[in-house]
PDB file of the backbone (N, CA, C, O) and the ligand in Angstrom, with CONECT records:
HET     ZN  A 101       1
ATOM      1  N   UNK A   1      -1.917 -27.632  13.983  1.00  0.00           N
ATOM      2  CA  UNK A   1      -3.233 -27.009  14.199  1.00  0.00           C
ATOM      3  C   UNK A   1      -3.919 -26.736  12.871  1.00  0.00           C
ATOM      4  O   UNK A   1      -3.422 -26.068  11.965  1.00  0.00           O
ATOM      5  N   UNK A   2      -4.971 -27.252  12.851  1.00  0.00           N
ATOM      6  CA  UNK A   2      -5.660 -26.961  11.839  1.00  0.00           C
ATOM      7  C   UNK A   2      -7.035 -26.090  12.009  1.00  0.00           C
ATOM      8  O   UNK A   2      -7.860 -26.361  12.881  1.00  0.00           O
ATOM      9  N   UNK A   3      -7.200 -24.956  11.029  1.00  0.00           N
ATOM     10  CA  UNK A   3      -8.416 -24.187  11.375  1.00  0.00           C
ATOM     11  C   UNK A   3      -8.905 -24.215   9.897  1.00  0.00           C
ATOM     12  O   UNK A   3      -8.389 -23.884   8.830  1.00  0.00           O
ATOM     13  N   UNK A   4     -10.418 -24.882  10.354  1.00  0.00           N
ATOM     14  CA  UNK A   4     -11.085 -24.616   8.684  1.00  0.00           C
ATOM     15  C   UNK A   4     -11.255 -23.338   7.699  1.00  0.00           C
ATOM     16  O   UNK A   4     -11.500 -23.309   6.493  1.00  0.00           O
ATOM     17  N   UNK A   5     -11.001 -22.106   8.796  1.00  0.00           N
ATOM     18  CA  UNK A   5     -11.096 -21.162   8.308  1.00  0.00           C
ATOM     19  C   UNK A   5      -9.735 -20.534   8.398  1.00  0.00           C
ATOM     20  O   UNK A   5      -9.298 -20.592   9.547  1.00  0.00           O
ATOM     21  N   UNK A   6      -8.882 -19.918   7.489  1.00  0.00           N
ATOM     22  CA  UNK A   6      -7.697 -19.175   7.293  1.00  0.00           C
ATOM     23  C   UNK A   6      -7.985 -17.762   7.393  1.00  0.00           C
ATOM     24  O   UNK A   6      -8.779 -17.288   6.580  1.00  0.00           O
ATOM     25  N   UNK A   7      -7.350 -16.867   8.452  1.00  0.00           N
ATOM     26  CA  UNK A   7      -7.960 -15.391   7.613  1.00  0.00           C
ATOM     27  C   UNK A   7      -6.490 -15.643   6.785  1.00  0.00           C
ATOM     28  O   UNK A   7      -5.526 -16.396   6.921  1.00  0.00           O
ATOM     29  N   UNK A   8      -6.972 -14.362   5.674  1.00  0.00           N
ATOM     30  CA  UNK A   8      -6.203 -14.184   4.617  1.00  0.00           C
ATOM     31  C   UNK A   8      -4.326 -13.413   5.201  1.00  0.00           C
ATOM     32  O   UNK A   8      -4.248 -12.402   5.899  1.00  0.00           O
ATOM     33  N   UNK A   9      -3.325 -14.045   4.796  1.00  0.00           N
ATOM     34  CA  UNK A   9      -2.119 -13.373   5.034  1.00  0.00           C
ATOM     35  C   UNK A   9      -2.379 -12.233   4.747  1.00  0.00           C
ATOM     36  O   UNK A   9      -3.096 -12.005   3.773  1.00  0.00           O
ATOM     37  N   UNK A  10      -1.767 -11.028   5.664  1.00  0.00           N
ATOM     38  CA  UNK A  10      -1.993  -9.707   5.166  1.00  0.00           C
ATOM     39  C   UNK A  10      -0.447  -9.511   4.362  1.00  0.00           C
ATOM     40  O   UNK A  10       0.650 -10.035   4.554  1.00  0.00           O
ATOM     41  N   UNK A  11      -0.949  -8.484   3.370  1.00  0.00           N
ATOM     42  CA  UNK A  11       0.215  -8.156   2.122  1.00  0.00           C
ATOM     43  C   UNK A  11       0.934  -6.486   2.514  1.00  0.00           C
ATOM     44  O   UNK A  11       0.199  -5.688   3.097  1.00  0.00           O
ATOM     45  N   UNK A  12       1.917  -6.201   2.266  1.00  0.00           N
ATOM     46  CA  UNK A  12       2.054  -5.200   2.356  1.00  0.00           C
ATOM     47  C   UNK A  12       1.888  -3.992   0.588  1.00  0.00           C
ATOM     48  O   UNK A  12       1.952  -4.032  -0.641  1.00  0.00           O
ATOM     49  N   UNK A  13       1.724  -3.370   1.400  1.00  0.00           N
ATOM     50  CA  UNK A  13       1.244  -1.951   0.450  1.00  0.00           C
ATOM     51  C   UNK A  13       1.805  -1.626  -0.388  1.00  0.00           C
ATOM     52  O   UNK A  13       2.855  -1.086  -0.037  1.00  0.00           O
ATOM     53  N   UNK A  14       1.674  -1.661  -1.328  1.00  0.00           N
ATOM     54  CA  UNK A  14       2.963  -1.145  -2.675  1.00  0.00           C
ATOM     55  C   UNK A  14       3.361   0.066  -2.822  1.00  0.00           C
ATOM     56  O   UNK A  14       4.134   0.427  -3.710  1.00  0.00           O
ATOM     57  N   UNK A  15       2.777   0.922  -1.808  1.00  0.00           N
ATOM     58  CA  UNK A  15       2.886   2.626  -1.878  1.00  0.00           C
ATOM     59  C   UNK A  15       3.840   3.167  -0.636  1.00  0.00           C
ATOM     60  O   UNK A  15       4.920   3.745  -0.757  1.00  0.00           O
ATOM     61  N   UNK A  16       3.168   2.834   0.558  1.00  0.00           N
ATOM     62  CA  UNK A  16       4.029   3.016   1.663  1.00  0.00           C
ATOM     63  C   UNK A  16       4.721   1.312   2.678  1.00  0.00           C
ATOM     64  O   UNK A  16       5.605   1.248   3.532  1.00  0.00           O
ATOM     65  N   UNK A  17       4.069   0.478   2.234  1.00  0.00           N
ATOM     66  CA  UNK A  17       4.391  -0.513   2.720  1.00  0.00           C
ATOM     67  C   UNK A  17       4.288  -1.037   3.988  1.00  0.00           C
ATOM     68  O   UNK A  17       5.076  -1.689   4.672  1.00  0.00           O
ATOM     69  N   UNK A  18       2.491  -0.386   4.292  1.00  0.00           N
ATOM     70  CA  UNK A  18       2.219  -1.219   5.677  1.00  0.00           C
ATOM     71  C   UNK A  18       1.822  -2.186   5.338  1.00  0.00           C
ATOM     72  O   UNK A  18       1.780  -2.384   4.123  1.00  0.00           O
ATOM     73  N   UNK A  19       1.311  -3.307   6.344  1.00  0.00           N
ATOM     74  CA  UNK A  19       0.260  -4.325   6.169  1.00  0.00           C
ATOM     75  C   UNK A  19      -0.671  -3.952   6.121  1.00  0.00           C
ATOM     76  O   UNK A  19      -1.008  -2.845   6.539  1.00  0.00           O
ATOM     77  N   UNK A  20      -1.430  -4.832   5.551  1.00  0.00           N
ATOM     78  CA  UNK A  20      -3.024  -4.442   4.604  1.00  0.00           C
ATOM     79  C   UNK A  20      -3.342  -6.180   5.047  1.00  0.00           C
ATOM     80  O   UNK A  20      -2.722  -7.226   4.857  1.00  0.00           O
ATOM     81  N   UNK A  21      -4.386  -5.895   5.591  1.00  0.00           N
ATOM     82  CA  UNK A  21      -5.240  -7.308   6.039  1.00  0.00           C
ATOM     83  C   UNK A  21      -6.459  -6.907   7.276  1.00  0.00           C
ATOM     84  O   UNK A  21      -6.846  -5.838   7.748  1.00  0.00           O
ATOM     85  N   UNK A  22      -6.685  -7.804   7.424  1.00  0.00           N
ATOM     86  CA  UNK A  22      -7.995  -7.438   8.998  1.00  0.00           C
ATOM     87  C   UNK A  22      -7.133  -7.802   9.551  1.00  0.00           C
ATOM     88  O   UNK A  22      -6.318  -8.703   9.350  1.00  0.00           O
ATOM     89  N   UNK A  23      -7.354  -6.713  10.703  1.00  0.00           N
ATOM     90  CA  UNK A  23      -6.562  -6.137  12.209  1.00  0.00           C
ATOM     91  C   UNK A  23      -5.241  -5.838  11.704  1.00  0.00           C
ATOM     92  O   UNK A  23      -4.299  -6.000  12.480  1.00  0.00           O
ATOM     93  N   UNK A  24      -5.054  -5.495  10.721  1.00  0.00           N
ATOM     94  CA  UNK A  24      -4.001  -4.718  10.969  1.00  0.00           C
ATOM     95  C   UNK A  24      -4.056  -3.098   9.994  1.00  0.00           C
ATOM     96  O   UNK A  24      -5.013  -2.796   9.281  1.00  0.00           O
ATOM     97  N   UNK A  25      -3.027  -2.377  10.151  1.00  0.00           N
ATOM     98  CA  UNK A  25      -3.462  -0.887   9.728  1.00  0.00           C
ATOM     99  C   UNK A  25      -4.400  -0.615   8.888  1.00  0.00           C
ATOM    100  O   UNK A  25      -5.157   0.324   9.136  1.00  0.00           O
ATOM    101  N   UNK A  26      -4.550  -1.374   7.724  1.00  0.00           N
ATOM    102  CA  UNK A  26      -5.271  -0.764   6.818  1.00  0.00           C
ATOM    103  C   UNK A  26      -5.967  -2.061   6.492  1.00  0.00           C
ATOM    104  O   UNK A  26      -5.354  -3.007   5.997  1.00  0.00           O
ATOM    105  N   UNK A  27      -7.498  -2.104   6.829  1.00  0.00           N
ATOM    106  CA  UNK A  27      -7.740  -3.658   6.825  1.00  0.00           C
ATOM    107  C   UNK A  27      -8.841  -3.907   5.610  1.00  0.00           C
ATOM    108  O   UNK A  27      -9.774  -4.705   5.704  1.00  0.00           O
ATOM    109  N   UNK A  28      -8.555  -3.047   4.408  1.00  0.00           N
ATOM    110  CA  UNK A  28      -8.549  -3.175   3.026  1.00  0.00           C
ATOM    111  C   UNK A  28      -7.832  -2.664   2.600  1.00  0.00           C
ATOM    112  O   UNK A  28      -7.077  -1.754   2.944  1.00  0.00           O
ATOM    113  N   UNK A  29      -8.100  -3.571   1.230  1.00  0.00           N
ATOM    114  CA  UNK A  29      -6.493  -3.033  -0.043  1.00  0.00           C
ATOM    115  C   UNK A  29      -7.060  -3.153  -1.238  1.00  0.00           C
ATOM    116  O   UNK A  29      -7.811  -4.100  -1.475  1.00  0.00           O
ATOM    117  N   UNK A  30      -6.749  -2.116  -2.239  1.00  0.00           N
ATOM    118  CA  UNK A  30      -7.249  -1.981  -3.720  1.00  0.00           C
ATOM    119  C   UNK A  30      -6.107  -2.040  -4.600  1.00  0.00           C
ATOM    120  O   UNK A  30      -5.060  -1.420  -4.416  1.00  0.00           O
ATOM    121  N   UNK A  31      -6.382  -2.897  -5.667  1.00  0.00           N
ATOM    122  CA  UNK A  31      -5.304  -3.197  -6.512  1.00  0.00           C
ATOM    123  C   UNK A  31      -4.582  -2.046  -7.061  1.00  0.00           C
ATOM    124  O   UNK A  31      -5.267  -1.084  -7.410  1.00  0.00           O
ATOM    125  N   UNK A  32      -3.320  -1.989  -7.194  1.00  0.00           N
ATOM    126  CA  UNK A  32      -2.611  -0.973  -7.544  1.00  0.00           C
ATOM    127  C   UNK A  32      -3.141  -0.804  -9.213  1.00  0.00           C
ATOM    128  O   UNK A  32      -3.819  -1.547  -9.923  1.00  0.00           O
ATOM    129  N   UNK A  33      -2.655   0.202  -9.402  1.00  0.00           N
ATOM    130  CA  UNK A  33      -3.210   0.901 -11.029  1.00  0.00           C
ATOM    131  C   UNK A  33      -2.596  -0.129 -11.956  1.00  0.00           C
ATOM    132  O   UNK A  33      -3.259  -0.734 -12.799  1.00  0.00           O
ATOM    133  N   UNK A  34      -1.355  -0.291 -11.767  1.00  0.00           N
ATOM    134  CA  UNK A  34      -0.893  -1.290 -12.498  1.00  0.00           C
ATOM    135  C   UNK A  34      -0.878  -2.988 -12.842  1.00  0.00           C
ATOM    136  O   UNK A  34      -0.348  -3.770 -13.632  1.00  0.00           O
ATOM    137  N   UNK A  35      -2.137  -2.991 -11.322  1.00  0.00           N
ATOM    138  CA  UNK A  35      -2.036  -4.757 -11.026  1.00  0.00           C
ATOM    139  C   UNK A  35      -1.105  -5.180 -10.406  1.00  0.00           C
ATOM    140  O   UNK A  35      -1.232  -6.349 -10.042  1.00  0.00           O
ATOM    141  N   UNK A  36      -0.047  -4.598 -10.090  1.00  0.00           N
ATOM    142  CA  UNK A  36       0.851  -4.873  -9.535  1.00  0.00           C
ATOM    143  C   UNK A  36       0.732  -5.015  -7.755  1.00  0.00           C
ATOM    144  O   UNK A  36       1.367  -4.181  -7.108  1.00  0.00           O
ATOM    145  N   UNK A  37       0.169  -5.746  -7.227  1.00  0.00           N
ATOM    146  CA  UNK A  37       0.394  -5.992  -5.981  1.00  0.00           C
ATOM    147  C   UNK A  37      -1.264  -5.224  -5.513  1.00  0.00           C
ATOM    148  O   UNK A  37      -2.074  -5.258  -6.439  1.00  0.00           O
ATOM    149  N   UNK A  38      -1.664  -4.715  -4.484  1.00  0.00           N
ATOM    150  CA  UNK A  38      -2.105  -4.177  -3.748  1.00  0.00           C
ATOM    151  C   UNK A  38      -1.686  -2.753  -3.082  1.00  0.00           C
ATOM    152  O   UNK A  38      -0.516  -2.395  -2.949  1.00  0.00           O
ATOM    153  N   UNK A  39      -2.582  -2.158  -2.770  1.00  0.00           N
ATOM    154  CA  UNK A  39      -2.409  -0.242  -2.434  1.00  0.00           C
ATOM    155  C   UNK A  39      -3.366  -0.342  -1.333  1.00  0.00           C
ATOM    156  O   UNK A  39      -4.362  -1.030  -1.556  1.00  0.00           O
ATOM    157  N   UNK A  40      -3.214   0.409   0.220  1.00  0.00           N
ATOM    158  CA  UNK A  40      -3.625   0.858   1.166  1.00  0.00           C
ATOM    159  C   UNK A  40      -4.711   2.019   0.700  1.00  0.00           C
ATOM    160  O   UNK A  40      -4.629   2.674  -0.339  1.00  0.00           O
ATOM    161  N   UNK A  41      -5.628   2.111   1.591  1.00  0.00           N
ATOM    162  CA  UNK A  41      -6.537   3.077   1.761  1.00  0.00           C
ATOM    163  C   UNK A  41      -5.781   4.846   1.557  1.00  0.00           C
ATOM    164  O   UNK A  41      -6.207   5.683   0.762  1.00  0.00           O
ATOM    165  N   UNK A  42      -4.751   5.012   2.391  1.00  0.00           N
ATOM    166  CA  UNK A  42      -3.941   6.222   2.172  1.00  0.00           C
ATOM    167  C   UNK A  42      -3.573   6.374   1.241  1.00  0.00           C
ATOM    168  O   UNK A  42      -3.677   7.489   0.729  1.00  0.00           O
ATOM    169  N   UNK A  43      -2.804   5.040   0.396  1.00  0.00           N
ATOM    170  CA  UNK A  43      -1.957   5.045  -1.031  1.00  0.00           C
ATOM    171  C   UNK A  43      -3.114   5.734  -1.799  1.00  0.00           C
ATOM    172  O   UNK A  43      -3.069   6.875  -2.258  1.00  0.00           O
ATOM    173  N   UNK A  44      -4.446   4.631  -1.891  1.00  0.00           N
ATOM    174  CA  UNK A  44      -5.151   5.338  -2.875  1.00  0.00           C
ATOM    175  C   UNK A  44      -5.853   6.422  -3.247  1.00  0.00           C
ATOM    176  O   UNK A  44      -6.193   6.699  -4.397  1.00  0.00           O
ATOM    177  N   UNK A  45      -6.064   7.018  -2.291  1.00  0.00           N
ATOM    178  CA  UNK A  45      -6.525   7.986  -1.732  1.00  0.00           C
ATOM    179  C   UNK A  45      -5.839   9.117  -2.315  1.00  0.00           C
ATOM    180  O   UNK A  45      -6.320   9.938  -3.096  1.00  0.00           O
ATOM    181  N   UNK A  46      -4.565   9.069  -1.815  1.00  0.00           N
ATOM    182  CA  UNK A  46      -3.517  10.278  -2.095  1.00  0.00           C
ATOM    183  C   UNK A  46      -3.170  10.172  -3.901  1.00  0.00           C
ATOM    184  O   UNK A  46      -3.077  11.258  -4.474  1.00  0.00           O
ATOM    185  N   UNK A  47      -3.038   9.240  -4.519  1.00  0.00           N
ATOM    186  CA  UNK A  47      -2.459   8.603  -5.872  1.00  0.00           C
ATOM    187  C   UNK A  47      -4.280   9.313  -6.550  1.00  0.00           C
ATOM    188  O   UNK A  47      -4.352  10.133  -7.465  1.00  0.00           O
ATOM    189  N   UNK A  48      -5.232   8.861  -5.983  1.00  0.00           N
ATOM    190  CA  UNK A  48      -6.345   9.862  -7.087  1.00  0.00           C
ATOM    191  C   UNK A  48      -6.539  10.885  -6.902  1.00  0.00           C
ATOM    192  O   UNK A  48      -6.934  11.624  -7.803  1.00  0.00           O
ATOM    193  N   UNK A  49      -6.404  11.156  -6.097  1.00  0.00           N
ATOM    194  CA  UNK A  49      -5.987  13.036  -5.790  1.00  0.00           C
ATOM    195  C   UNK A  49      -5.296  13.336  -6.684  1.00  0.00           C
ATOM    196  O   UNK A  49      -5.735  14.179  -7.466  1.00  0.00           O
ATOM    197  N   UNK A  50      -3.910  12.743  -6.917  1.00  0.00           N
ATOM    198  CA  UNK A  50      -2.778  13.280  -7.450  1.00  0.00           C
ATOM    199  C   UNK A  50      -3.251  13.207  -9.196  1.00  0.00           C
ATOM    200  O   UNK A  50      -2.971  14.150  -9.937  1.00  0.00           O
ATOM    201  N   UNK A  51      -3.941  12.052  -9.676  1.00  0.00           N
ATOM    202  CA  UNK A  51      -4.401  12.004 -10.911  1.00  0.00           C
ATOM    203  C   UNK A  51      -5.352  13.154 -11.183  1.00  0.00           C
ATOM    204  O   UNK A  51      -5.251  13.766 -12.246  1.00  0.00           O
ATOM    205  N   UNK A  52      -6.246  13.474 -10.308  1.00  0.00           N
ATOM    206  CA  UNK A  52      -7.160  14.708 -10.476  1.00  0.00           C
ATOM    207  C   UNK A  52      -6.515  16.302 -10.906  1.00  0.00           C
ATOM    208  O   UNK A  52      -6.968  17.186 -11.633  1.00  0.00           O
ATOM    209  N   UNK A  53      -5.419  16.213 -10.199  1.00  0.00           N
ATOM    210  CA  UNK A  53      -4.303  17.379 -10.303  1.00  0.00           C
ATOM    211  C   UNK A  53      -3.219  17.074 -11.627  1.00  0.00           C
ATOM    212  O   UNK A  53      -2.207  17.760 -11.777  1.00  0.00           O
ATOM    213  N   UNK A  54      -3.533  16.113 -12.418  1.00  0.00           N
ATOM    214  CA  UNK A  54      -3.255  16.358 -13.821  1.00  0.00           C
ATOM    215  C   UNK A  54      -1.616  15.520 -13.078  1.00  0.00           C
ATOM    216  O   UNK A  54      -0.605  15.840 -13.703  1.00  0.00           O
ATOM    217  N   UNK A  55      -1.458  14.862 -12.259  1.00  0.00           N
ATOM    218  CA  UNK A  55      -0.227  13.858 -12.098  1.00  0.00           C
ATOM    219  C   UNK A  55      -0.261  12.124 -12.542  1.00  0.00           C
ATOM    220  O   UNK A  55      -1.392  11.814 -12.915  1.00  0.00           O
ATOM    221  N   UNK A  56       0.573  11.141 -12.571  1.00  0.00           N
ATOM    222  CA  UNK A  56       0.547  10.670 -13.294  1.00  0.00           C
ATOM    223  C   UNK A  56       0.404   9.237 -12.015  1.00  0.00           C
ATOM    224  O   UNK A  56       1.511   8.877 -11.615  1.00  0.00           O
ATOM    225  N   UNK A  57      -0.459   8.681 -11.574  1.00  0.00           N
ATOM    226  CA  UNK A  57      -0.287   8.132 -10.161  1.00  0.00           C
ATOM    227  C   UNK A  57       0.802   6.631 -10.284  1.00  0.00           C
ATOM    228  O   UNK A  57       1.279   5.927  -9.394  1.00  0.00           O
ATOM    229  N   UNK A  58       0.901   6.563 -11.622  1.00  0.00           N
ATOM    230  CA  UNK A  58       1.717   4.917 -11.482  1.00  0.00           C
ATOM    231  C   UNK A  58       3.446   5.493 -11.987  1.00  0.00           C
ATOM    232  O   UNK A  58       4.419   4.795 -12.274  1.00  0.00           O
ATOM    233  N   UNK A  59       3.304   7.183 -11.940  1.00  0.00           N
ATOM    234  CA  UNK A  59       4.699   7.480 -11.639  1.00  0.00           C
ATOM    235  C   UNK A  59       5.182   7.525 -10.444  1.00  0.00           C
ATOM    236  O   UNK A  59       6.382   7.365 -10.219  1.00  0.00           O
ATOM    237  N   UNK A  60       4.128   7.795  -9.359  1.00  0.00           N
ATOM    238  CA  UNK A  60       4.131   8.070  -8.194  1.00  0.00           C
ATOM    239  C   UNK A  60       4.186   7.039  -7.654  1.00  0.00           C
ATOM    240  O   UNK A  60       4.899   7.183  -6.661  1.00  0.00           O
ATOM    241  N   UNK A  61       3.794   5.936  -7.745  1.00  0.00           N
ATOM    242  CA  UNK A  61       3.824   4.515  -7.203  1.00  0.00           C
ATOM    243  C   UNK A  61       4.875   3.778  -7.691  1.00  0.00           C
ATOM    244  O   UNK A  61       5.060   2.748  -7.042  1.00  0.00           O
ATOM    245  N   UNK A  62       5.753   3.978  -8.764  1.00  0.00           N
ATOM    246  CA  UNK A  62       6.605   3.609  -9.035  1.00  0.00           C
ATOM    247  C   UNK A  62       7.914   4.337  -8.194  1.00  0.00           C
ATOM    248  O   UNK A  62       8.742   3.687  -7.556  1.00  0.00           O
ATOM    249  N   UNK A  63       7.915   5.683  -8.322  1.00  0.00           N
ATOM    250  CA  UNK A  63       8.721   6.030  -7.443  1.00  0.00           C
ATOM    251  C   UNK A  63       8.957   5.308  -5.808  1.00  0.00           C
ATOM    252  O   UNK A  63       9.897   4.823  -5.179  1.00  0.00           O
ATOM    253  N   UNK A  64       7.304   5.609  -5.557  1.00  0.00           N
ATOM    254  CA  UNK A  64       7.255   5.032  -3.811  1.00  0.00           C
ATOM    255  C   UNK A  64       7.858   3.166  -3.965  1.00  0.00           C
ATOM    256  O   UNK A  64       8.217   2.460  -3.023  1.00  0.00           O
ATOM    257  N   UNK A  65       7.838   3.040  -4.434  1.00  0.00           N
ATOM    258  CA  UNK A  65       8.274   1.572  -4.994  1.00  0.00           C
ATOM    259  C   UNK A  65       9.620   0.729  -4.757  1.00  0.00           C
ATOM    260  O   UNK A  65       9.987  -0.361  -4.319  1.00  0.00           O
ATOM    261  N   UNK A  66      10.208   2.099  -5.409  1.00  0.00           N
ATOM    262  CA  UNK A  66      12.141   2.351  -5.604  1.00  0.00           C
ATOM    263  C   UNK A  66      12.041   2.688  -3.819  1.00  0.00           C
ATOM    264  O   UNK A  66      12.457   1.806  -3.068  1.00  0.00           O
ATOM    265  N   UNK A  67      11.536   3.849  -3.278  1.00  0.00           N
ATOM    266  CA  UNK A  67      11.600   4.504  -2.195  1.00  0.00           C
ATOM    267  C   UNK A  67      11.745   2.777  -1.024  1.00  0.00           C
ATOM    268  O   UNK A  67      12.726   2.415  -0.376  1.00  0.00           O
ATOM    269  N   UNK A  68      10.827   2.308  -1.112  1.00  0.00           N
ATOM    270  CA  UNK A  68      10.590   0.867  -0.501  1.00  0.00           C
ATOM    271  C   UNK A  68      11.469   0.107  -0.694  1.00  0.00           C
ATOM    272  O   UNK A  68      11.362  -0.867   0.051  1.00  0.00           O
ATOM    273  N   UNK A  69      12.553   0.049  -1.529  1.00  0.00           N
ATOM    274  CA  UNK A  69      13.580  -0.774  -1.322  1.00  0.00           C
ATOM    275  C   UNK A  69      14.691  -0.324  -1.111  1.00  0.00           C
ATOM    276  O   UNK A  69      15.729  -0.983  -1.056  1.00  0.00           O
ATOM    277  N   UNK A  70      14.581   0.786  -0.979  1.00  0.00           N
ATOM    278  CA  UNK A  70      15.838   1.658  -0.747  1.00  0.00           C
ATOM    279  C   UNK A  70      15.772   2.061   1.213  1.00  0.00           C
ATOM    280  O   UNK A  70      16.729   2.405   1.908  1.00  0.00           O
ATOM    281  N   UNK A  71      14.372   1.864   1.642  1.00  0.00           N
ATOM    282  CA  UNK A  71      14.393   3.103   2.537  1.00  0.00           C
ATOM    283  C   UNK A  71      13.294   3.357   2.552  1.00  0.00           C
ATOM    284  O   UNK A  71      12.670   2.793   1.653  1.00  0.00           O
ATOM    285  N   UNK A  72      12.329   4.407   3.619  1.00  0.00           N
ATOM    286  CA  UNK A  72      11.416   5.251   3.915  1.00  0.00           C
ATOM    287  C   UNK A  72      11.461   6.598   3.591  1.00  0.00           C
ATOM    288  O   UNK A  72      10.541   7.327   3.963  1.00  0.00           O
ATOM    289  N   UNK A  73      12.592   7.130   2.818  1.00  0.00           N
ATOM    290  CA  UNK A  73      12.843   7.952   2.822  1.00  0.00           C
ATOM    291  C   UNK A  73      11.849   9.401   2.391  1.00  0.00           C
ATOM    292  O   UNK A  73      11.927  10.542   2.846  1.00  0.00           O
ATOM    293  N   UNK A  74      10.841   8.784   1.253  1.00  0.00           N
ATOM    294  CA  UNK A  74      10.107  10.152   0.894  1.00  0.00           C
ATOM    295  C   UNK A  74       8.613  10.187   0.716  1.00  0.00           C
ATOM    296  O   UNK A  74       7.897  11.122   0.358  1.00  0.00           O
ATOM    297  N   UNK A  75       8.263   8.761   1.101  1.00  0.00           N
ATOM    298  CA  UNK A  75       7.142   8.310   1.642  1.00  0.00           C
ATOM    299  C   UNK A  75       6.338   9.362   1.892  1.00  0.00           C
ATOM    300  O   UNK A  75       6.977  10.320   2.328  1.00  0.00           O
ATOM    301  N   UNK A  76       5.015   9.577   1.768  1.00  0.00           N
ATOM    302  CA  UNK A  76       4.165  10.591   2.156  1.00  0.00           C
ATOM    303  C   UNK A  76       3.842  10.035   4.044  1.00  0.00           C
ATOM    304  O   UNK A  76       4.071  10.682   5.066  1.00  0.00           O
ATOM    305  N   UNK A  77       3.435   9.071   3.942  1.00  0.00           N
ATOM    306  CA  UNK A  77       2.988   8.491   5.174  1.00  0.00           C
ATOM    307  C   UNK A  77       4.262   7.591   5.930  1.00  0.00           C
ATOM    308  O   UNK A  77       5.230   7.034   5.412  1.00  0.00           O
ATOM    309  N   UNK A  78       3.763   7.711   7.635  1.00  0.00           N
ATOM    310  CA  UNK A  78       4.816   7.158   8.144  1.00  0.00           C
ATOM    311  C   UNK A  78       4.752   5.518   7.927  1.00  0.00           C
ATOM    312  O   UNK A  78       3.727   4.883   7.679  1.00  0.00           O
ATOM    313  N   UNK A  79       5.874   5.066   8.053  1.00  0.00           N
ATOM    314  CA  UNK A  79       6.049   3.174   8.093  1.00  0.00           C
ATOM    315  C   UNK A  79       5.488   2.928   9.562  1.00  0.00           C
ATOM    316  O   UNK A  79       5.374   3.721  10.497  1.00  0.00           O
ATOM    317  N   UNK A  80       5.246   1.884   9.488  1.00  0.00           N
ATOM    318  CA  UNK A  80       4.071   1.606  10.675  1.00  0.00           C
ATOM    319  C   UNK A  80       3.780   0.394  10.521  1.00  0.00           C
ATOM    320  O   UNK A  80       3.050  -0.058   9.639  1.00  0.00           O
ATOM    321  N   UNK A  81       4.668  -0.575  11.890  1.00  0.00           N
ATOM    322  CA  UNK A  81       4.715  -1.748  12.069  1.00  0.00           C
ATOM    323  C   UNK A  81       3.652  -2.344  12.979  1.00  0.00           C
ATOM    324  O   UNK A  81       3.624  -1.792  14.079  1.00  0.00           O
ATOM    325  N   UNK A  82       2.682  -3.424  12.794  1.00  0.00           N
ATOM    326  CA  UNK A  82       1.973  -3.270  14.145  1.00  0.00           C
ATOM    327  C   UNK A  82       2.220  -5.435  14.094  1.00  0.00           C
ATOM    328  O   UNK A  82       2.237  -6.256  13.177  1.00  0.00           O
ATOM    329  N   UNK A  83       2.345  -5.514  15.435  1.00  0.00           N
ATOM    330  CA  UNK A  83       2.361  -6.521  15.924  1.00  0.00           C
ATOM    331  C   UNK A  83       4.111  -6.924  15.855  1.00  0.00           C
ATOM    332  O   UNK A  83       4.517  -7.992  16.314  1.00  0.00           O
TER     333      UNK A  83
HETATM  334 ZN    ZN A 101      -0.032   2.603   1.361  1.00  0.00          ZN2+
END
């Protein structure tokens, strides 16, 4: 099957690790601070907050990072599979 038009693979989140694409949870994504991958609407959201409060957000994304391959474990937001 061929379709001239592709929608784009959705990526998962470098913060909490949903999918990020149209129709699915978060159907934009902003590059992580570091370039490193892509960040959800929640990720970023919560990560400039946290910079405003004098925190360091690509410590925080690095942590959630480790957290993501380890586990869900301390994630601010729940994991959230859709389809
Ligand atoms: Zn996220």
């Amino acid at each position: 099957m061929k379709s001239p038009k592709r929608p784009p693979k959705p990526v998962r989140c470098e913060g909490c690790g949903i999918l990020v694409g149209p129709g699915y949870l978060s159907e934009q994504g902003w590059p992580a601070p570091d370039g490193q991958g892509i960040i959800c609407w929640s990720c970023r959201d919560y990560l400039s907050n946290a910079a405003k409060r004098g925190r360091d957000p690509l410590q925080l994304l690095n942590a959630w990072r480790r957290d993501l391959r380890t586990g869900f474990g301390t994630t601010p937001f729940l994991y959230s599979r859709v389809g």
